[in-house]
N, C-alpha and C positions, 0 to 999 in steps of 0.2 A: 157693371158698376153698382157700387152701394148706393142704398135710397138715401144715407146720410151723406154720402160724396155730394151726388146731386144738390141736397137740400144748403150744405156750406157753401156749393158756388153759386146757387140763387142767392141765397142772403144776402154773401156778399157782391153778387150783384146790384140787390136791392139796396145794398148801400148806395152803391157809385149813383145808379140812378137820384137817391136822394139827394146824395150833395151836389147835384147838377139843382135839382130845386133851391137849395139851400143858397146856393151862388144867385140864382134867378131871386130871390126872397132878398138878399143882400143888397141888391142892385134895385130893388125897386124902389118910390119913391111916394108909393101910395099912404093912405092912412095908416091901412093895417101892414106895415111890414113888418114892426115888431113881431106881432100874432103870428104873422109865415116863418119869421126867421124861427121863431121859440116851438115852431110845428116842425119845420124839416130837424131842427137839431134833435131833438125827440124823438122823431121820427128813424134820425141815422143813429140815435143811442140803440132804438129799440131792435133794428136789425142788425146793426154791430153784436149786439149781447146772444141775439138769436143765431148768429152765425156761427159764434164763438160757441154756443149752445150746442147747434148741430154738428161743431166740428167735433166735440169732446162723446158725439155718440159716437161719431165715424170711427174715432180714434177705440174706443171701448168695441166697435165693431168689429174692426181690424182683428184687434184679439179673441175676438170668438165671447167677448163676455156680454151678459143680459142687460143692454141698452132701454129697456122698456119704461125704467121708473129713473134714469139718469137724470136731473135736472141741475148739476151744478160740477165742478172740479172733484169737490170731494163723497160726490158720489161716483163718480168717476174712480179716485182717488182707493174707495172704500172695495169695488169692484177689482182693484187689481190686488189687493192686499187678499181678498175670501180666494181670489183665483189663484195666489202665489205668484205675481207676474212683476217681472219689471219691466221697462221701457224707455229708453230715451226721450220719449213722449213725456209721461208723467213725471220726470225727472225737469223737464226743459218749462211745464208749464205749472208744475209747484212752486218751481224758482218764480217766476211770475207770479204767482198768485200769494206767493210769501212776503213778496217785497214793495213795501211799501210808497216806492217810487216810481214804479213801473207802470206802464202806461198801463196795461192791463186793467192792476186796481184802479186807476186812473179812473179810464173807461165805466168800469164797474160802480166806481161812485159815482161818479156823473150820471149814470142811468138808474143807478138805485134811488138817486135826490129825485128823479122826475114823480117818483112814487111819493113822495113824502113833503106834503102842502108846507110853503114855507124853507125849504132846504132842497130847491128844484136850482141845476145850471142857472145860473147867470146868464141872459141874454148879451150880446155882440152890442155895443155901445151903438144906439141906436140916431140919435143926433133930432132935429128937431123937425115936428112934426105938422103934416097941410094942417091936418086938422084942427079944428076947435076940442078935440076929445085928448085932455093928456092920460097920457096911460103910463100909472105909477109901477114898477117894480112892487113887485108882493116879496119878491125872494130875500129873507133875512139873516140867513144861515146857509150861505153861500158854499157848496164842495169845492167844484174846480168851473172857473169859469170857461163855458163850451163856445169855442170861437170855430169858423169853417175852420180854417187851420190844422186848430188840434183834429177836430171829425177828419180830416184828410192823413192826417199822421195817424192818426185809429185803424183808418182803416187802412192804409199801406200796413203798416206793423201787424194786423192781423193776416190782411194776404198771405203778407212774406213769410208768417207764420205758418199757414196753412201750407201754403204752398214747399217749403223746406220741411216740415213733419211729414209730409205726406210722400215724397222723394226721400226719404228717410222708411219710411214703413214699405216701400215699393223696394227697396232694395234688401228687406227678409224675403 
């Protein structure tokens, strides 16, 4: 088995593990639960994206092309065009990465905002607080608001992803 196989079902492991915190962070009742909730959803962007990451080596793997310096679609993308190659892969995950409504970019903004102070998710409407410490939203340039929800729909849609290209490349 590929070290990229591998490395896609831990991530997306690590996902599932996180949005069991992310539920746990949801339900708490403490000071800081915004702080938790705004860490696990963060936390399951950054292993969503890494998963997605690792799958798009596995997938350049599959075809025998040089995974070494891939960090994105379109190096991906770029590796099957020098190879001469097609695939139902890169056919199935350009559409995704083309369209503008797709959870995919979805996903991908939401985790490129956690980089960019000011244009970070939206935290899960948090309600009112033990504390004496209010704690203001910084975020003013809002992507897509990251609720458990949508993080659950992320990552089903990338499993089912995964898991359907991958019984697709098993059957060359």
């Amino acid at each position: 088995m590929s070290v990229f196989v591998t490395r896609t079902s831990q991530k997306l492991n690590f996902v599932q593990l996180q949005l069991e915190q992310l539920a746990q962070a949801q339900a708490s009742t403490g000071w800081s639960r915004q702080a938790q909730v705004e860490c696990c959803q963060e936390s399951v962007l950054f292993h969503l994206a890494s998963a997605y990451g690792a799958f798009l080596c596995e997938i350049g793997d599959h075809y025998r092309l040089e995974v070494a310096q891939l960090q994105s679609f379109a190096d991906l993308d770029t590796l099957f065009e020098q190879a001469a190659v097609q695939s139902p892969e890169r056919t199935e995950l350009a559409s995704l990465e083309q369209d503008a409504a797709s959870w995919l970019r979805r996903m991908h903004a939401a985790y490129g905002a956690c980089w960019r102070p000011g244009a970070r998710p939206a935290a899960v409407n948090v309600g009112e607080s033990q504390s004496e410490i209010r704690l203001m939203s910084l975020s003013v340039d809002v992507v897509t608001e990251v609720t458990p929800q949508l993080c659950q729909l992320w990552q089903r849609e990338l499993a089912q992803l995964v898991e359907r290209l991958r019984a697709g490349m098993q059957e060359w």
